[in-house]
C-alpha positions in Angstrom: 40.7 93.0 124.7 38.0 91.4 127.0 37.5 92.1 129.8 37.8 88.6 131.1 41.9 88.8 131.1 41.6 92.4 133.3 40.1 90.9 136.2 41.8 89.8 139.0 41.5 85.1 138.0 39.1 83.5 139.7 40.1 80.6 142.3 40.3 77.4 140.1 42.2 80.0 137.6 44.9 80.3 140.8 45.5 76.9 141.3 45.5 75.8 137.3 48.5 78.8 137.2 49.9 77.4 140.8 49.7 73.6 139.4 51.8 74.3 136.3 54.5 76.2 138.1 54.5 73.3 140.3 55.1 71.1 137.1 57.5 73.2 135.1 59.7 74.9 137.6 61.5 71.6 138.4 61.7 70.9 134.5 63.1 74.4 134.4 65.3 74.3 137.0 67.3 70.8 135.9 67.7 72.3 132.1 71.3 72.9 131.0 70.3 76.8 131.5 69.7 76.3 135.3 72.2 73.8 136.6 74.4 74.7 139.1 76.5 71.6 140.8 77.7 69.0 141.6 80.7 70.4 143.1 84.1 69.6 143.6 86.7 71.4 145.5 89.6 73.2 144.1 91.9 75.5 145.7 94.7 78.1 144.1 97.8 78.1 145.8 99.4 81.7 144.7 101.8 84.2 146.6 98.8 85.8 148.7 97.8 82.5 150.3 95.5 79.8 149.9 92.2 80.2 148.0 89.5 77.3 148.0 86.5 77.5 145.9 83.4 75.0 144.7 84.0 74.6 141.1 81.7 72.3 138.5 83.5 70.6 136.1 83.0 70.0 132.6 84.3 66.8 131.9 82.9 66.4 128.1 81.7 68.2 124.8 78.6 68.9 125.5 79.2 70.4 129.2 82.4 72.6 128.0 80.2 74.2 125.3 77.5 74.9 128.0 79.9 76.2 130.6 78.2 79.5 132.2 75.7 80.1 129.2 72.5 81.6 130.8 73.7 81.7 134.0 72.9 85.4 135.6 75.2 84.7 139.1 77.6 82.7 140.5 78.4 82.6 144.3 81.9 84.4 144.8 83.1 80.9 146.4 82.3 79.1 143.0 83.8 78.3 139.3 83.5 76.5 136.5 86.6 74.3 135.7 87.1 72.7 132.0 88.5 69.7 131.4 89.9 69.3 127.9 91.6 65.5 128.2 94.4 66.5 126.9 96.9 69.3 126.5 96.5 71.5 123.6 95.9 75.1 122.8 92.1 76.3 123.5 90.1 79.6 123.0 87.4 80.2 124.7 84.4 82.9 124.7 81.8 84.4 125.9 78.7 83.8 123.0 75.4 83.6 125.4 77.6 84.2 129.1 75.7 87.0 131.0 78.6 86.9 133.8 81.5 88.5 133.2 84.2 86.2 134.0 88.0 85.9 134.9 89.3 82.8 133.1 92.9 81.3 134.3 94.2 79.0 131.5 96.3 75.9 133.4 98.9 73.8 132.2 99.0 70.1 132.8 101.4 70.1 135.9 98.6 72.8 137.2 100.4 76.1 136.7 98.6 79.1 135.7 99.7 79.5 132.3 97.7 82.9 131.6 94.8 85.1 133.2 91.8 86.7 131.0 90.5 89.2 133.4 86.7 90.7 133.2 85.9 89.0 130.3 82.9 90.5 127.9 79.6 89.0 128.7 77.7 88.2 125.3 81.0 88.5 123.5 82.0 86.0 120.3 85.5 87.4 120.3 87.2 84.5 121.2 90.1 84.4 124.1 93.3 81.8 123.6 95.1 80.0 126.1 98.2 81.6 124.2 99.9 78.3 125.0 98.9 74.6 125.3 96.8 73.7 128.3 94.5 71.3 129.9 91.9 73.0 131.6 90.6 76.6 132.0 88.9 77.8 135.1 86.2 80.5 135.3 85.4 82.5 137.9 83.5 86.2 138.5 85.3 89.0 137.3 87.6 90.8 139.7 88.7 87.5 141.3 91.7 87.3 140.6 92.8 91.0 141.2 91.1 90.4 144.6 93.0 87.7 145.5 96.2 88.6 143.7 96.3 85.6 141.7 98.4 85.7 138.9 100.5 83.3 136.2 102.7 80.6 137.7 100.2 80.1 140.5 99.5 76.5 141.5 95.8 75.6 140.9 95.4 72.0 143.2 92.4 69.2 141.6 92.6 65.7 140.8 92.7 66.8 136.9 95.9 67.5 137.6 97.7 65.2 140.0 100.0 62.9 138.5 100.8 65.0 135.3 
């Protein structure tokens, strides 16, 4: 080793390593791995009261086989909601998730069909709906014991007005 790379870099050194963060933390920040938003609201109607969180939602192929991947937090007011166009049994998991996540499988009218709690982060063990459904809503583990959510609880979003 030289002894070049243990000293302390020089000035223009500094500003070469502060120009590329510049340049590569927003390319870093907008990659699939980093995205966080936009949001819409959503809000669970359940037996304990109202609950409104900021949810993304994954509206195609290539966003519902991102989903959480990479993420390291979530705020506890946020979720991930996947749209699957159409109603039909789904498994999910947790291949490359670092959160561990409570995941509330919905049927079309918006009913809570079934409730994965603290789901394995890193897990390929997959995790079925156990019934047809339309969309699947993550959230951070211990969510829905907190709030007492549970199947047969109304989950209110334009996916699934109408239906």
């Amino acid at each position: 080793m030289s002894l070049r790379f243990a000293r302390p870099l020089a000035a223009p050194s500094r500003r070469l390593l502060a120009a590329l963060v510049v340049l590569i933390l927003p390319a870093l920040a907008s990659s699939p791995a980093f995205a966080d938003g936009p949001f819409e609201p959503l809000t669970i109607a359940s037996r304990s009261g109202r609950h409104t969180f900021q949810v993304e939602v994954m509206r195609d192929d290539a966003g519902r086989a991102q989903g959480l991947m990479f993420r390291r937090k979530m705020a506890p007011d946020r979720g991930m909601l996947f749209d699957f166009e159409r109603t039909a049994p789904v498994a999910m998991w947790m291949k490359n998730t670092y959160l561990p996540l409570d995941m509330l499988f919905i049927r079309a009218d918006g009913t809570v069909a079934r409730i994965a709690t603290d789901t394995e982060p890193l897990s390929t063990r997959t995790i079925p709906s156990g019934e047809p459904v339309l969309g699947v809503l993550e959230l951070n583990a211990g969510t829905a014991a907190r709030l007492g959510l549970h199947p047969g609880d109304k989950v209110e979003h334009p996916l699934f007005r109408g239906r």
